[in-house]
C-alpha positions as CSV (number, residue, x, y, z in Angstrom):
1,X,89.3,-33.7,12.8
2,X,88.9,-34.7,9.2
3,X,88.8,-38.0,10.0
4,X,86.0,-37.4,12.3
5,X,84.0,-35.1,9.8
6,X,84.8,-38.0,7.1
7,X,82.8,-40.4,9.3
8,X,79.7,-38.3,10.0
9,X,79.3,-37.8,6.5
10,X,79.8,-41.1,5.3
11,X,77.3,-42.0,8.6
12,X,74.3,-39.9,7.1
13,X,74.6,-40.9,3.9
14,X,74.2,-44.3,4.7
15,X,71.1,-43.5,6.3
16,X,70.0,-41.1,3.8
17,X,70.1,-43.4,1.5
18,X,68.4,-46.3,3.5
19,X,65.4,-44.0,4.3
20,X,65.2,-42.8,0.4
21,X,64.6,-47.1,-0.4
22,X,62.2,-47.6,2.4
23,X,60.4,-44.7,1.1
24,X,60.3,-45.7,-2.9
25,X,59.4,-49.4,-1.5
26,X,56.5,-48.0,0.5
27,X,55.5,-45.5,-1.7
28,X,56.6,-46.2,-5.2
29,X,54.6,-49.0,-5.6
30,X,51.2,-49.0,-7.9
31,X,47.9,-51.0,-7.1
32,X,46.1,-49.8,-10.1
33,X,43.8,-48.0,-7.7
34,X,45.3,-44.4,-8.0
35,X,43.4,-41.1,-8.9
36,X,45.0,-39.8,-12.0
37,X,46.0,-35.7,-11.5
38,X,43.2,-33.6,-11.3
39,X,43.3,-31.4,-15.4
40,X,40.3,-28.4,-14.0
41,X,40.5,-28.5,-17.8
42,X,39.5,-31.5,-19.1
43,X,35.9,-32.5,-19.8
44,X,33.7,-34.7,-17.8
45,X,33.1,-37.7,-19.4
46,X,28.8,-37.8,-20.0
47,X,27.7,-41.2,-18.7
48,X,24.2,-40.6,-19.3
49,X,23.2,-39.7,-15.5
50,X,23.5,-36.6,-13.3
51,X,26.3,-38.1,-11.4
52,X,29.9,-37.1,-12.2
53,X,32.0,-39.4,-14.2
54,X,33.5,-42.4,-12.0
55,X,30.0,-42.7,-10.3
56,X,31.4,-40.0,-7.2
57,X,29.2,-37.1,-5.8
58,X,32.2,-33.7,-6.4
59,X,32.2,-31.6,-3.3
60,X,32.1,-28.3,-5.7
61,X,28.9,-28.2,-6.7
62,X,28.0,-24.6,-7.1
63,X,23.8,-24.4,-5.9
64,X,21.2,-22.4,-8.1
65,X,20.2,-19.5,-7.0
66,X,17.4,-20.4,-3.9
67,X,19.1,-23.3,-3.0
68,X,21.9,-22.3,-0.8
69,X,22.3,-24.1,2.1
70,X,20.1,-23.4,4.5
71,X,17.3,-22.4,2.2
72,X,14.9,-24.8,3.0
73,X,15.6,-24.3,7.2
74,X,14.9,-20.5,6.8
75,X,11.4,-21.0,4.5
76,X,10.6,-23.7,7.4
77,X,11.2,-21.0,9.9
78,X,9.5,-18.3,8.1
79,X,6.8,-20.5,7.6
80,X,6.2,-21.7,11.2
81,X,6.7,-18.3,12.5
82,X,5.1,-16.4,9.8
83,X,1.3,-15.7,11.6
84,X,3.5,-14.1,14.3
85,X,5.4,-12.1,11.9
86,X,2.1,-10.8,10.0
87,X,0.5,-10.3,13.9
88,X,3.3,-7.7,14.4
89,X,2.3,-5.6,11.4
90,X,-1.3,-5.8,11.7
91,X,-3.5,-6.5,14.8
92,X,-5.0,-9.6,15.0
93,X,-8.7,-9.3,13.6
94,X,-8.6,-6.7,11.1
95,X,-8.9,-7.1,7.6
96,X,-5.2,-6.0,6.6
97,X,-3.7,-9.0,8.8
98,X,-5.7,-11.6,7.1
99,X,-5.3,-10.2,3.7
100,X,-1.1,-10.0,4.6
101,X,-1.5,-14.3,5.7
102,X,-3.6,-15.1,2.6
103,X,-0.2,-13.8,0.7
104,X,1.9,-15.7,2.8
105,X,-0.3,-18.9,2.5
106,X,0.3,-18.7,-1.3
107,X,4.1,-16.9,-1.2
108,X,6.7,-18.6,1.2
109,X,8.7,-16.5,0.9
110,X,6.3,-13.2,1.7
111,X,7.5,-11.9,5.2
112,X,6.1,-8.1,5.4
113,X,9.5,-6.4,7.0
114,X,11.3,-7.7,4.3
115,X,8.6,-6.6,2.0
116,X,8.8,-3.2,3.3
117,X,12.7,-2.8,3.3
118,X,12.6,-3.8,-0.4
119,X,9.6,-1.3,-0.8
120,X,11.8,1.6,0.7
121,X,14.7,0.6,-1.4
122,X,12.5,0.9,-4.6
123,X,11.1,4.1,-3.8
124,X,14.3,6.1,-3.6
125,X,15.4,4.2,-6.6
126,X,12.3,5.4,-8.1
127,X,11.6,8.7,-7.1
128,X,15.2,9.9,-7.8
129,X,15.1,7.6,-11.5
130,X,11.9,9.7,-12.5
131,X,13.8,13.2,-11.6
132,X,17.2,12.3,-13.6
133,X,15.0,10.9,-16.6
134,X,16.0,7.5,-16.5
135,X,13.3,5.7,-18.4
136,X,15.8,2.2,-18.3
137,X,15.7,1.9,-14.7
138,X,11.8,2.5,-14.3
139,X,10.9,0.1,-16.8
140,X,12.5,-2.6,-14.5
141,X,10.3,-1.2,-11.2
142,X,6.6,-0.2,-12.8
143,X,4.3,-2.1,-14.3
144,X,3.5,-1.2,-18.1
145,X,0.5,1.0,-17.1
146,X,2.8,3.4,-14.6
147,X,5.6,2.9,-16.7
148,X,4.0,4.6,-19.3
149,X,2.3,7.3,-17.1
150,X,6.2,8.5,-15.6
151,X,7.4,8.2,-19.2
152,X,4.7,10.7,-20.8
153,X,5.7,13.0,-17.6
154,X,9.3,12.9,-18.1
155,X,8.3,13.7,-22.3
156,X,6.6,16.9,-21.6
157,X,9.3,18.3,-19.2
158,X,11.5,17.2,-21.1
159,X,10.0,19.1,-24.2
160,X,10.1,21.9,-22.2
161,X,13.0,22.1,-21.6
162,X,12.3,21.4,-17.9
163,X,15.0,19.9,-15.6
164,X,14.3,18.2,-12.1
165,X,17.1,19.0,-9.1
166,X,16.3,16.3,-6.5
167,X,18.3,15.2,-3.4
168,X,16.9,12.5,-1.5
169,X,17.0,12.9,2.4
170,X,15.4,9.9,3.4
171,X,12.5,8.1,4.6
172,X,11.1,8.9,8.3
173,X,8.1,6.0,7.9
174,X,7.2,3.1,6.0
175,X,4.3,1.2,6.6
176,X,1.7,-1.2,5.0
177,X,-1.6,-0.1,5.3
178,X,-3.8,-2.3,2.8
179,X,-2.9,-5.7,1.0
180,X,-4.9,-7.9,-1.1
181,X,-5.0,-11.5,-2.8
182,X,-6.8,-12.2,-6.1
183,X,-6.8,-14.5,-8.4
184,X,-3.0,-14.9,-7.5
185,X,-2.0,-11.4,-7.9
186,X,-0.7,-10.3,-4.6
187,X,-1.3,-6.7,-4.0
188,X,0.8,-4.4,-1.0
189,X,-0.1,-1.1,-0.5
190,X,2.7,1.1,1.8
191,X,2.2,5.1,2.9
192,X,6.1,6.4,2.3
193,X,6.7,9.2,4.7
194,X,10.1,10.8,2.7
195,X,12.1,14.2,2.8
196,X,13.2,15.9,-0.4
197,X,15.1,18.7,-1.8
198,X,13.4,19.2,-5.3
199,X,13.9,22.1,-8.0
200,X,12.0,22.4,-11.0
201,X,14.0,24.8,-13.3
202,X,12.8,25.8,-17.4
203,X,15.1,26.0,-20.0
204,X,16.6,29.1,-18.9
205,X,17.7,27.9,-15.3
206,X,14.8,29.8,-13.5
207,X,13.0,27.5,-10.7
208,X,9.3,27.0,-11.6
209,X,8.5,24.7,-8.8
210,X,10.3,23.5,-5.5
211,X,12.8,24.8,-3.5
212,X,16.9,23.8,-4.2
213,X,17.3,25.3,-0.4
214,X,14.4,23.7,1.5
215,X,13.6,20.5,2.9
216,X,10.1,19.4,1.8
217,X,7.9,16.3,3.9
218,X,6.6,14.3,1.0
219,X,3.7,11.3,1.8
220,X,2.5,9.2,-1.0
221,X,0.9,5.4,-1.3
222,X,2.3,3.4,-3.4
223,X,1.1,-0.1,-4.4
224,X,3.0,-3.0,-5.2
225,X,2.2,-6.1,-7.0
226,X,3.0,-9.5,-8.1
227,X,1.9,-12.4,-9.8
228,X,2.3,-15.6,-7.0
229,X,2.0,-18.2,-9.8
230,X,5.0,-16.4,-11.6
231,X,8.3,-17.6,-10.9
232,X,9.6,-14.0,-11.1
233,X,9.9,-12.4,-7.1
234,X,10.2,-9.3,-8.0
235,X,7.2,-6.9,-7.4
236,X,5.9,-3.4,-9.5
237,X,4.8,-0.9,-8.6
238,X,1.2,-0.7,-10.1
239,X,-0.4,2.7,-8.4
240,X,0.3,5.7,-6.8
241,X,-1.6,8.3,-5.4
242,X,-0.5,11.5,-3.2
243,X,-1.6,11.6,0.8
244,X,-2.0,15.6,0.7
């Protein structure tokens, strides 16, 4: 029996080692043609081009912002189906759907239900900014003019001793009911059909205004803005007014 094991061994050694020189002679050997080890730590040599160093295109090129892939396809798409897009929000004829194409002739990347989900997003973001006080967050969304206009508001409560309870419910419409193009400056203007709760209390906790227990139907137009030639996408809000 020992014999037997004796012989199996010494069998796959044998081959063990036959198949560990076949190996180093096929693999072991150096052309001069071999990648050294990647270092993710090591700088890239600057060869005076935008290529990488060794003249190869890396497969991790991280794209700016705008130029994922696919970008271009979408704009394309946006842009060959953008008359249809406007003809859904405004009949074909009136002034609103012609002022909404001039915008998209000049923005490609203008596409009104886009527009108006942004416009809904900002008006929470708004409304609820302006009842908590938060000058920071309104600076970003308002143009200087309104800006300034919330921020003299929020002052005079504030030296009052006034304090805002708001909860907002949501929006039950949004809709674009004028636009304009001049010189550039795009202009959107969307009715906002909301629900609030909202409490005015003074200094000593009395409500002045509002209701903390009632649901209240709010409609305002708001206007948006932006400068086409800018490279900034973001839109302001540049007016408001009160539906009631």
């Amino acid at each position: 029996m020992n014999e037997i094991f004796d012989t199996y061994n010494i069998i796959f050694l044998a081959l063990a080692v036959f198949i560990l020189f076949r190996l180093k002679s096929v693999l072991g050997k150096r052309t001069g043609n071999e990648r050294p080890p990647f270092d993710p730590y090591s700088r890239r040599e600057d060869n005076g081009s935008n290529e990488p160093a060794g003249g190869r295109q890396t497969d991790n090129v991280i794209p700016l912002p705008g130029q994922e892939a696919g970008h271009e396809t979408r704009v394309q798409e946006r842009e060959d189906n953008g008359d249809v897009v406007i003809d859904k929000v405004a009949p074909q004829g009136t002034a609103l759907n012609q002022a909404l194409k001039q915008i998209l002739s000049v923005d490609r990347s203008f596409e009104p239900q886009e527009f108006l989900q942004g416009a809904r997003a900002a008006y929470e973001m708004i409304v609820m900014a302006f009842a908590e006080g938060d000058r920071k967050s309104l600076k970003q969304l308002l143009s200087k003019e309104v800006f300034d206009g919330f921020v003299a508001a929020i002052d005079d409560r504030e030296k009052r001793g006034e304090t805002i309870e708001s909860t907002f419910v949501g929006i039950d419409k949004a809709e674009i009911v004028e636009a304009a193009l001049k010189d550039g400056m795009a202009q959107v203007t969307v009715k906002v059909q909301s629900q609030l709760i909202s409490a005015t209390r003074d200094k000593d906790g009395e409500v002045v205004d509002g209701d903390p227990n009632k649901v209240t139907e709010v409609v305002d137009i708001w206007t948006y803005a932006r400068d086409t030639n800018s490279r900034d996408p973001n839109w302001k809000l540049v007016a408001t007014e009160s539906a009631e």
